[in-house]
C-alpha positions as CSV (number, residue, x, y, z in Angstrom):
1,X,58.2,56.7,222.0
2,X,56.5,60.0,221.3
3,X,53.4,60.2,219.5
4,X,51.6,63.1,218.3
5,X,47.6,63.2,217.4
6,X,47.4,66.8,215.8
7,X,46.0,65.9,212.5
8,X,47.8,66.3,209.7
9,X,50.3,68.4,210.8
10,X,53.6,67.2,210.8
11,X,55.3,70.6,211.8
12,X,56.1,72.4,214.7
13,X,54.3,75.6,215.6
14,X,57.5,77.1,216.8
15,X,60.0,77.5,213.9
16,X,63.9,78.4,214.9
17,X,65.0,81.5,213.0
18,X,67.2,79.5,210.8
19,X,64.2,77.7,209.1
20,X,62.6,80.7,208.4
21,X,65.6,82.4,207.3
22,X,66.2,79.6,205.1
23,X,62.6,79.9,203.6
24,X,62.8,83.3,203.0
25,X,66.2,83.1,201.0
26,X,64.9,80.3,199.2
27,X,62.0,82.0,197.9
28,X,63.9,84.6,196.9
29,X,66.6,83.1,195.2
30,X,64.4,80.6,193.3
31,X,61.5,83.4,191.8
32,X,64.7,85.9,191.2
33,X,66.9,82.7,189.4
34,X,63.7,82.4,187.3
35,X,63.3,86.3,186.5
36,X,67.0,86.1,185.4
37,X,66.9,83.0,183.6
38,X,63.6,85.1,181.8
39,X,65.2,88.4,181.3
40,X,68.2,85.9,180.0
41,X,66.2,83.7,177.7
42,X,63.9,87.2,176.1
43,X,66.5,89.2,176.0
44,X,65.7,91.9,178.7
45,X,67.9,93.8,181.1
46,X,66.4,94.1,184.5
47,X,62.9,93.4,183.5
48,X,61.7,90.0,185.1
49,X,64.8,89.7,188.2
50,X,63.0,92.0,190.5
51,X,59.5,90.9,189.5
52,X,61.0,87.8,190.5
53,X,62.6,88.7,193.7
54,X,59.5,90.6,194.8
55,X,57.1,87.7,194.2
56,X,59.5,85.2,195.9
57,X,59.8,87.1,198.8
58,X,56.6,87.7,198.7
59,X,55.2,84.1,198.5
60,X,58.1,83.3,201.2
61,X,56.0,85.8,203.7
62,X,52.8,84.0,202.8
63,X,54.2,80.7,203.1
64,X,55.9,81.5,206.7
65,X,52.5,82.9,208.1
66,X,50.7,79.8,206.5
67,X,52.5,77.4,208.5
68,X,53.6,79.1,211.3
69,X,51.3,81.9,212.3
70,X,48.4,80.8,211.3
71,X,48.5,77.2,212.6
């Protein structure tokens, strides 16, 4: 039986590539679904897809340093 005393973390601080990956895509494709589904629903062309795609990446970086570089 293992047991770990690290706090609160229930994480590793080593993350294999296809976790991160995985984060990053799913930040992206989230934040850019919702820009579409906004440029869809408001009737723009282009408008709120890259907004969306840039702040999901973007919170995908933050959220990858958060719990793995940071930690």
């Amino acid at each position: 039986m293992n047991v770990r005393h690290d706090g609160d973390h229930d994480h590793d601080s080593q993350a294999d590539p296809m976790s991160l990956v995985a984060i990053l895509l799913g930040g992206i494709l989230a934040w850019g679904g919702l820009g579409w589904l906004a440029d869809w629903a408001l009737g723009f062309q282009g408008l709120f897809l890259p907004i969306g795609i840039v702040l999901g990446a973007a919170g995908a970086v933050y959220l990858i340093y958060v719990r793995y570089v940071r930690s």
